[in-house]
C-alpha positions, 0 to 999 in steps of 0.5 A: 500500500502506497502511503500519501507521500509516495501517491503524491510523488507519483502523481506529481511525476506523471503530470510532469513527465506529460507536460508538453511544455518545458518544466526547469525547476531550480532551486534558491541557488538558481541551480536546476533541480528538474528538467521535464522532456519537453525542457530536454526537446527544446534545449537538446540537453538531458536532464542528467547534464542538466541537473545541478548546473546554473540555470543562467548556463541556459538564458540568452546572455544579451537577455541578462543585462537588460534585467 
């Protein structure tokens, strides 16, 4: 028997694997946590290279220093 925790996981993982659209997570540190396939399609980039580096590495550089 799954307890709420696991169930919440599950569902959690379903809905983010299904999402059509791109799904970066990260984390205070603005390192990524997640990465979703969708993320993975437009970036051309797996979630394992992806995982625990800046998410900055992905953003457009001239689009930082406009703030």
């Amino acid at each position: 028997m799954q307890t709420n925790a696991q169930q919440e996981q599950f569902t959690f993982k379903s809905i983010f694997e299904g999402l059509f659209d791109a799904v970066i997570c990260h984390d205070l540190d603005f390192m990524i946590t997640n990465w979703d396939p969708a993320a993975e399609n437009l970036f051309e980039y797996s979630r394992q290279k992806m995982t625990g580096t800046s998410i900055f590495s992905i953003m457009d550089k001239s689009n930082l220093a406009a703030g």
